[in-house]
C-alpha positions as CSV (number, residue, x, y, z in Angstrom):
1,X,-3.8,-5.6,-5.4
2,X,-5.5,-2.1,-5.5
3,X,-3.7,-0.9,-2.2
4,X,-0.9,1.5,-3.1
5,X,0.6,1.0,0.3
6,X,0.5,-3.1,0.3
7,X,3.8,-4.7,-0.3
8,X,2.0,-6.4,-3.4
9,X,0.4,-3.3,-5.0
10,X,-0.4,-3.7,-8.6
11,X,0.1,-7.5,-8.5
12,X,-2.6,-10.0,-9.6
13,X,-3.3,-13.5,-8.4
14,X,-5.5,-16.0,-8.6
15,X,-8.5,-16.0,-6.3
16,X,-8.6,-19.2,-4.0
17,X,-11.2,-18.3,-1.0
18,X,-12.6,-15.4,1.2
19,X,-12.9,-15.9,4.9
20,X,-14.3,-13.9,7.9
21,X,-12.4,-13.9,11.0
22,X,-14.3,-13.5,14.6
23,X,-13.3,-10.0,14.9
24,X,-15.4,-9.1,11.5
25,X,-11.7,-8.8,9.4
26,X,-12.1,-10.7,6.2
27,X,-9.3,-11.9,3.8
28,X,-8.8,-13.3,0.8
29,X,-6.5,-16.4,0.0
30,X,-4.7,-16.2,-3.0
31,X,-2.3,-18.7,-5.0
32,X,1.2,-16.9,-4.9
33,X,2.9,-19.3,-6.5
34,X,2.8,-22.9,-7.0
35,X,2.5,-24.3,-3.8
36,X,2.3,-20.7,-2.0
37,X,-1.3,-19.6,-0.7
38,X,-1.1,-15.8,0.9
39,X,-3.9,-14.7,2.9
40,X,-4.7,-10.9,2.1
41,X,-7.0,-8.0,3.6
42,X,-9.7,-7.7,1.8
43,X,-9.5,-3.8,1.5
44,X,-5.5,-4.2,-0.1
45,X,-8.0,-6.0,-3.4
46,X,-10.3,-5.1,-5.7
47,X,-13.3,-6.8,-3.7
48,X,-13.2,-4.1,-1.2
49,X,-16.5,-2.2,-1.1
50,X,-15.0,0.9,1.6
51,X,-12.8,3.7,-0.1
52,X,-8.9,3.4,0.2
53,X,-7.6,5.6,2.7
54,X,-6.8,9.1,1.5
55,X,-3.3,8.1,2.3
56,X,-0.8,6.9,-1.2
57,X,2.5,6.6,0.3
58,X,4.8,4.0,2.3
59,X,6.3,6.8,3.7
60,X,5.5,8.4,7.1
61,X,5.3,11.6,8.3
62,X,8.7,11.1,10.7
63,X,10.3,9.5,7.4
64,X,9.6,12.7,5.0
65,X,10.6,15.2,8.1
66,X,13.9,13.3,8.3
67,X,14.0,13.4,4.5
68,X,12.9,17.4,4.1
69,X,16.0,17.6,6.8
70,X,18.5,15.8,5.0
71,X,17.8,17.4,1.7
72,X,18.2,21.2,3.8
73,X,21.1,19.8,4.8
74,X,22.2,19.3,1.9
75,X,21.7,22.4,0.4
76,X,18.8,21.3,-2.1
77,X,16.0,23.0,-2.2
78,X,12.6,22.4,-4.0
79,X,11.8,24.1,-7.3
80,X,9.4,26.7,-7.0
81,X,6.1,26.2,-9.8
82,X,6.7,27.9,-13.0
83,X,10.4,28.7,-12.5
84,X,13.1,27.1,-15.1
């Protein structure tokens, strides 16, 4: 899993199948575990031949606003570059 923002990021599995739905999304089947098969994006693996999206967070924007907020609220304030 090459997708920073997939629940299974950094994982590895073994390959099982790749399939192509009507709509033109393809997936790849995987053995979880045992008796588990998971069906997978193609684009959350390494057989994905478009760039991941710019984007390397499971945080949204409304989630780091609310956090920014809380930590104003809290008094703490962000380090400024170069200062000890």
């Amino acid at each position: 899993m090459v997708d920073p923002a997939h629940p299974l990021y950094g994982r590895r599995f073994p390959f099982i199948s790749l399939s192509h739905s009507p709509r033109g999304s393809r997936h790849v089947l995987v053995a979880y575990q045992k008796d588990i098969l998971v069906r997978i994006p193609v684009c959350a693996t390494s057989l994905c031949t478009e760039p991941l999206p710019l984007t390397n967070t499971k945080l949204s924007f409304d989630a780091v606003s609310e956090l920014l907020d809380l930590a104003r609220q809290l008094g703490i304030s962000p380090k400024k570059r170069g200062a000890l």
